[in-house]
C-alpha positions in Angstrom: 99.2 280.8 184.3 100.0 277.7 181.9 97.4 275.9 181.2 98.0 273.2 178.6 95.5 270.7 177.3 96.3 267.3 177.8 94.9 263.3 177.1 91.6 262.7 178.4 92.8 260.8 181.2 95.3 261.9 184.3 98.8 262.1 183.5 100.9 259.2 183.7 103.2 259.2 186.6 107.0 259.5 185.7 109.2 256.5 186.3 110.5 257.6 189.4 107.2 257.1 191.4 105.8 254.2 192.9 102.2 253.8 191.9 100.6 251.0 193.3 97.1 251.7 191.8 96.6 252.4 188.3 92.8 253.7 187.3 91.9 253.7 183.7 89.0 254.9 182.0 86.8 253.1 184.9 83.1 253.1 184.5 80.4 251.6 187.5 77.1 251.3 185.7 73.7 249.7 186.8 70.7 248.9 185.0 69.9 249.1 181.3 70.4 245.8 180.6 66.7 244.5 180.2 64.2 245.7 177.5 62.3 248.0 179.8 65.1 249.2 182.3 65.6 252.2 180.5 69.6 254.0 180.0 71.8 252.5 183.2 72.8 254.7 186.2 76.1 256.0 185.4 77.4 256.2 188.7 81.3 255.9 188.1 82.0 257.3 184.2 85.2 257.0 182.8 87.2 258.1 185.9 91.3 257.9 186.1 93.9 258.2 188.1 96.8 256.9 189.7 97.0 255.9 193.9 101.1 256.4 194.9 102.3 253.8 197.2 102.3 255.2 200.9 100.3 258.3 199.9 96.4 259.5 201.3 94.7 260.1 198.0 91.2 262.1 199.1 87.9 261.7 197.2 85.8 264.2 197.6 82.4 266.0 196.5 78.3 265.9 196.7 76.3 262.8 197.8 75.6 260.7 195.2 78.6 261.8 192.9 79.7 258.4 192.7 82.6 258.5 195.8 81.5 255.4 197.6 80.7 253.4 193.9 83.9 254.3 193.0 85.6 252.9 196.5 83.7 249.9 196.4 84.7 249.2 192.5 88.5 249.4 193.8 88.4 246.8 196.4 85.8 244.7 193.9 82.4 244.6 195.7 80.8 246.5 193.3 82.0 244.6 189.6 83.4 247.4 186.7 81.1 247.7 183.6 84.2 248.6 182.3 87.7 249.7 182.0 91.4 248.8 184.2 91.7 248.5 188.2 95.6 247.9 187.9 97.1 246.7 191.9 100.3 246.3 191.0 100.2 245.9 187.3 97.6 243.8 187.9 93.9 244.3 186.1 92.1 242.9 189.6 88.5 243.7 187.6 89.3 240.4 185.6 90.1 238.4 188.6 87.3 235.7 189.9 87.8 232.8 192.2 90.3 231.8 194.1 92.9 234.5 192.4 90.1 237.7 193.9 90.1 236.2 197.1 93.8 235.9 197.6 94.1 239.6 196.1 91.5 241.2 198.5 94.4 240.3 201.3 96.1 243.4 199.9 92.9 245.7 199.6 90.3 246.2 202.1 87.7 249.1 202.9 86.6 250.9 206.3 82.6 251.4 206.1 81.3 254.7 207.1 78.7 253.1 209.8 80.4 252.1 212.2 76.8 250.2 213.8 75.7 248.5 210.7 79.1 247.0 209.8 79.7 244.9 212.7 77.7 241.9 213.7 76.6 242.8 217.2 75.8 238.7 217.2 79.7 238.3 217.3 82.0 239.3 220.3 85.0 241.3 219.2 87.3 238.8 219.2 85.3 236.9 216.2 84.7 240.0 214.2 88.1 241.0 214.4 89.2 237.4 213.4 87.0 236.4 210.8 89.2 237.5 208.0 92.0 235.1 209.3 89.6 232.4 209.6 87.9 232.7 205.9 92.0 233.0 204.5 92.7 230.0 207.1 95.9 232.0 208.1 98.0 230.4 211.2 96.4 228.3 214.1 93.4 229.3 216.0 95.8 230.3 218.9 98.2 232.5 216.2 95.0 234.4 215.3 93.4 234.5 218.8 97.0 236.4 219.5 97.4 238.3 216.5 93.7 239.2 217.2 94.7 240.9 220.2 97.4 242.4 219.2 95.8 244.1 217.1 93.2 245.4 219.9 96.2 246.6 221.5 97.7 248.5 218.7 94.2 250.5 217.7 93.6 251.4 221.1 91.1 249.2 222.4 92.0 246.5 225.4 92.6 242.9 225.0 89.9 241.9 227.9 87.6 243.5 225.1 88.2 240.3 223.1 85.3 238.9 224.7 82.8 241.8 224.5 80.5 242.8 222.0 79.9 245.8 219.4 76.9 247.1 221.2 78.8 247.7 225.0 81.2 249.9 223.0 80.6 253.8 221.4 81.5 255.1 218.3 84.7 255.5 218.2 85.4 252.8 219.8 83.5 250.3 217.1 85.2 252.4 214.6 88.6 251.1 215.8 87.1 247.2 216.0 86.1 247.9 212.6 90.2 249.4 211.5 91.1 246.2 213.7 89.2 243.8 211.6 90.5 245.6 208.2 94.2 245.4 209.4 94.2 241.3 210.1 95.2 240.3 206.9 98.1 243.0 206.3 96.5 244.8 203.4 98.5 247.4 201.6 95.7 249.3 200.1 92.9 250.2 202.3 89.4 252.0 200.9 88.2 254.6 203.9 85.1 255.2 203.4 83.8 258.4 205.3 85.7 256.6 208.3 84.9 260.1 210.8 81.6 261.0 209.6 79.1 259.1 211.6 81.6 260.5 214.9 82.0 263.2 217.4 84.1 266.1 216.3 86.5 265.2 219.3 86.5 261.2 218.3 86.8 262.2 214.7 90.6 264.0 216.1 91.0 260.3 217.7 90.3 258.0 215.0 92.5 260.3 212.4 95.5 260.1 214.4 95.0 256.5 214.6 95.0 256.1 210.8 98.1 258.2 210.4 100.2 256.5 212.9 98.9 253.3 211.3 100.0 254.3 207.7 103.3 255.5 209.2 103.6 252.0 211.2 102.5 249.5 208.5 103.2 251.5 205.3 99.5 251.5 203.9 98.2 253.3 201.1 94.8 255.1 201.4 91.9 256.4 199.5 90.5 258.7 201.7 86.5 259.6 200.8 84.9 262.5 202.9 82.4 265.1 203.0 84.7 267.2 205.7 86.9 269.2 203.7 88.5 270.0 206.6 89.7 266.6 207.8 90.5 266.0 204.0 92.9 269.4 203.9 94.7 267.7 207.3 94.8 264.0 206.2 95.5 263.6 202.2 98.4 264.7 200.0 96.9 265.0 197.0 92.5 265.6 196.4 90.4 264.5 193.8 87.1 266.1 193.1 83.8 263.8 191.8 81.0 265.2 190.1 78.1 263.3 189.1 81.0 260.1 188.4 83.8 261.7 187.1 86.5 263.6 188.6 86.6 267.2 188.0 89.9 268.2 189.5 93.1 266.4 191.1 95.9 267.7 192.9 98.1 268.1 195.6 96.1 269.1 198.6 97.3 272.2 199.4 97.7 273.8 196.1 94.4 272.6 195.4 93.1 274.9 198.5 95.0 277.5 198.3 94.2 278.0 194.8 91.5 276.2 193.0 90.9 275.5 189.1 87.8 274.2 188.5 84.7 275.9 189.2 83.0 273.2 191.1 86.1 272.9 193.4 85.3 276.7 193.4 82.1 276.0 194.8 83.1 273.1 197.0 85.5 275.6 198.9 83.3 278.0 199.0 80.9 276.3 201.0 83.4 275.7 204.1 81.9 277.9 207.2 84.1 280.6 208.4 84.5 280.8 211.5 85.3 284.8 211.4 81.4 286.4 211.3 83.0 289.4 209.8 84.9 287.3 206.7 83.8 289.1 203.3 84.3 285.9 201.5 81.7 284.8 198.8 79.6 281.9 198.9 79.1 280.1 195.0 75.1 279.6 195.5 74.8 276.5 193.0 70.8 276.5 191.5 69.0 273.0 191.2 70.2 269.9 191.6 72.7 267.2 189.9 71.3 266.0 187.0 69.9 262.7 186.9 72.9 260.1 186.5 70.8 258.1 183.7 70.8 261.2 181.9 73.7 262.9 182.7 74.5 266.0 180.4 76.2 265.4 176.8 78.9 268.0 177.3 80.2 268.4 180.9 78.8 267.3 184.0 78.3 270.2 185.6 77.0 272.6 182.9 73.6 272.6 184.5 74.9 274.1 187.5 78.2 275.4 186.6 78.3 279.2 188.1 80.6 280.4 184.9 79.0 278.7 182.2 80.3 279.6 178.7 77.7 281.8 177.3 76.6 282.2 173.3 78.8 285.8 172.3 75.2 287.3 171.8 73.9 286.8 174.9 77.5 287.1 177.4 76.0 290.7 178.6 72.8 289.1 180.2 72.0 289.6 183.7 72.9 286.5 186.0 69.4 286.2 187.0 68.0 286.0 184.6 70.7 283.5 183.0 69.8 281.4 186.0 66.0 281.5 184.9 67.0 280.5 181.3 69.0 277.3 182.6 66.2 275.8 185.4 63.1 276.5 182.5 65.4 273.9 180.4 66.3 271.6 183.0 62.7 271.9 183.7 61.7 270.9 180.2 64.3 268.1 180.5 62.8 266.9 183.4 59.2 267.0 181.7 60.6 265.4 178.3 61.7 262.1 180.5 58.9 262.0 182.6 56.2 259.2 182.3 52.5 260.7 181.3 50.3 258.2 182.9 46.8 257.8 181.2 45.3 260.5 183.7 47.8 263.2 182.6 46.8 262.8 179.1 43.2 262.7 179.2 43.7 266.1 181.7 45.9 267.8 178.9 43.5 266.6 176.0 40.9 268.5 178.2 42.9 271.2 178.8 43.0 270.5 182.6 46.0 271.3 184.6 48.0 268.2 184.9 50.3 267.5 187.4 53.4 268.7 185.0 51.5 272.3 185.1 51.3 274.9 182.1 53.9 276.1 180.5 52.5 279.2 181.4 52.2 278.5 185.2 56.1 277.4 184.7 56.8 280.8 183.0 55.4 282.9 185.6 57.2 281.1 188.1 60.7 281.3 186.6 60.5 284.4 184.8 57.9 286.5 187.6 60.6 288.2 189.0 62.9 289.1 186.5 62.9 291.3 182.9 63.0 289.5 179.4 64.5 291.9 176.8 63.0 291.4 173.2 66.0 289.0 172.1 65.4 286.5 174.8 61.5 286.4 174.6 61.3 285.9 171.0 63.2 281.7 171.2 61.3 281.3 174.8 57.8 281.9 173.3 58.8 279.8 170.3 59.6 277.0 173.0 56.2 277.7 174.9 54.6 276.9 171.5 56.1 273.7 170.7 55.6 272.3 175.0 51.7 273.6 174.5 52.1 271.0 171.5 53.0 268.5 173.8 56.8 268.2 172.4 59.4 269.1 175.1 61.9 267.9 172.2 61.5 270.4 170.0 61.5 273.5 172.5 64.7 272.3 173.9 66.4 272.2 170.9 64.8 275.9 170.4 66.6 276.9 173.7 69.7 274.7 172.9 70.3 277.0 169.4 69.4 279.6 171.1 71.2 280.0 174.7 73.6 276.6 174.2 77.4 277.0 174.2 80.4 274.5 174.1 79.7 273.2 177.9 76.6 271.6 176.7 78.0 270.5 172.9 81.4 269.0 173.8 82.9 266.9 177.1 86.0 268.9 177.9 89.5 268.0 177.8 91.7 268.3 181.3 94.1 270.2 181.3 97.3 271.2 183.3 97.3 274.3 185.7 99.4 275.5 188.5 102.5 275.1 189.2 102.4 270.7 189.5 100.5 268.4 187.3 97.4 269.9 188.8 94.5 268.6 186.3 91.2 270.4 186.0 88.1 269.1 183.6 86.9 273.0 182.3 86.5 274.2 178.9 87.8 277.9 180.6 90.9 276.6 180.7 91.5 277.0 176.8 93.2 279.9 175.6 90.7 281.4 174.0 88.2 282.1 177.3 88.9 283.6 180.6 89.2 281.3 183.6 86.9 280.0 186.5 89.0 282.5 189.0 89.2 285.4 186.5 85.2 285.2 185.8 84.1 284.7 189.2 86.2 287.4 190.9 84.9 289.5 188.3 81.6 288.4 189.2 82.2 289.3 193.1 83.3 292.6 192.1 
């Protein structure tokens, strides 16, 4: 398989396709801008990509990897820290004023609540309107009609013009809420987790609605789910967020059939079979995301990542134990940011268990179970030394010159694999080490 480095950003599209959305180099950040608030919250960093006119781009991955940041930033409620939004040619993260609020009649966003969007204050009729009245377009009769049109043409009745959110049921607000997003004509439309919050036999409903409404009006989606499966049925092409940047994008099907990156790897793997006699192998991933303030210098998800490059010296240790190695230093991260109060240190100076615990308490929890040959417990008890010294600092860079690799030095580069312009964000995709697939089927035996 051809696997060729490229830019640090998506391809560029050729000049034959339409691309109505243009992402470059986006980044969503909060906090860190006052003399205590510590590093911000890197919740979108550096993501690109490119939205095709009339195509369902999906948006996938773990809660809190940045999906619904990253959907809000398009459509401009949440404000970019930095980088391009292009609608159009357009840079829409440098419009204010009059010249954002006649743009956002071309993008608008379907919330994933379907309760807590809608004002249950308003009947219907007013919800569903209230975009035509705030852009002043037509008479009040021409949007009283258009209003329930509308109604009509996502399924609901136009008696239900008078009704209100609450005498309606999920699905059913659902479609008020596609109704209200459709008044203005958009052409780009944010779905935010649009099925989640329904019943798997509404969910069928409300998915057919948005097809026959992107075949009917033309409209362009970005489709962000947690249901692989509805995202496999709905999107032409997939793009896979970790911790705020995308790990892998490409056509859906390809992207399925065969993954590249091993987060997608995992992802997959994670869909329930319905066969109880499948052999297929479930990717356990240990801990949890790091925290976005601190997210890890090389790539995202070397803290979890299930093939990890490993130093030459130590590529013939046991998985277990390589897992034990990885959550003592994510521990010690954890310990190096946390805030002593004035109790912790008075406990330690008194050699009292604090709530952080001993090193050795730690030890004996992540190592109990498993056997430490010579090499490895030589750099861990150098590392105990410098934490019973109070400096975390110092015994992760022990463990970093020890057991650290590229994945934790440098940010990767995406490259191409497959068969399209499939783009995957991996170190293993370099010539000079095996792939994702190759490692973990080897893994699986």
């Amino acid at each position: 398989m051809s696997q060729e480095p490229v830019e640090t950003t998506f391809t560029e599209p050729g000049a034959d396709e339409d691309v109505m959305v243009e992402v470059r180099d986006l980044r969503t950040y909060y906090g860190g801008d006052s003399m205590f608030g510590g590093p911000p919250v890197k919740a979108v960093d550096g993501v690109s990509f490119d939205i095709k006119r009339g195509e369902t781009l999906g948006l996938v991955g773990e809660s809190g990897c940045g999906k619904t940041t990253l959907g809000r930033t398009l459509v401009q409620l949440e404000s970019a820290t930095g980088g391009e939004v292009l609608f159009d040619g357009t840079d829409v993260t440098e419009l204010s004023g009059k010249q954002l609020k006649q743009w956002r009649r071309n993008s608008q966003i379907v919330f994933q609540d379907p309760d807590s969007s809608l004002n249950d204050r308003m009947t219907v009729g007013e919800i569903v309107r209230e975009p035509l009245d705030v852009h002043d377009v037509g008479t009040p009769r021409e949007r009283r009609q258009q209003v329930r049109e509308l109604l009509d043409t996502v399924g609901l009745q136009r008696e239900h013009y008078y009704r209100y959110p609450h005498q309606f049921s999920g699905g059913q607000r659902q479609r008020i809420g596609i109704a209200r997003t459709l008044t203005l004509e958009p052409d780009f439309i944010v779905l935010d987790e649009p099925v989640s919050a329904l019943d798997v036999s509404v969910q069928a409903e409300v998915i057919n609605l948005l097809e026959d409404l992107q075949e009917e009006f033309g409209l362009t989606y970005l489709f962000i789910a947690h249901d692989l499966s509805v995202v496999r049925h709905i999107c032409d092409r997939v793009a896979v967020m970790y911790l705020g940047n995308i790990m892998e994008l490409g056509p859906t099907e390809e992207l399925f059939a065969d993954p590249a990156n091993p987060y997608t790897h995992s992802l997959l793997s994670a869909i329930p079979e319905p066969d109880p006699t499948s052999d297929s192998d479930r990717i356990t991933l240990y801990g949890t995301p790091p925290n976005p303030r601190h997210p890890p210098s090389g790539c995202p998800f070397s803290t979890r990542c299930p093939v990890r490059i490993r130093p030459d010296e130590f590529a013939h240790l046991d998985d277990e134990l390589w897992t034990a190695i990885n959550t003592l230093r994510e521990v010690l991260r954890e310990r190096e940011r946390a805030d002593r109060t004035t109790t912790d240190r008075i406990r330690e100076l008194l050699g009292r268990e604090s709530r952080f615990g001993t090193i050795d308490g730690i030890y004996e929890e992540v190592f109990g179970d498993v056997t430490v040959p010579p090499e490895v417990e030589e750099p861990l008890d150098e590392a105990a030394d410098h934490v019973r010294a109070g400096d975390e600092a110092s015994a992760l860079e022990v463990l970093f010159e020890a057991f650290g690799a590229v994945c934790e030095a440098e940010a990767p580069d995406y490259y191409t694999v497959g068969d399209t312009d499939r783009e995957s964000f991996c170190h293993r995709h370099g010539d000079e080490y095996r792939s994702p697939a190759e490692v973990l089927d080897e893994r699986h035996g």
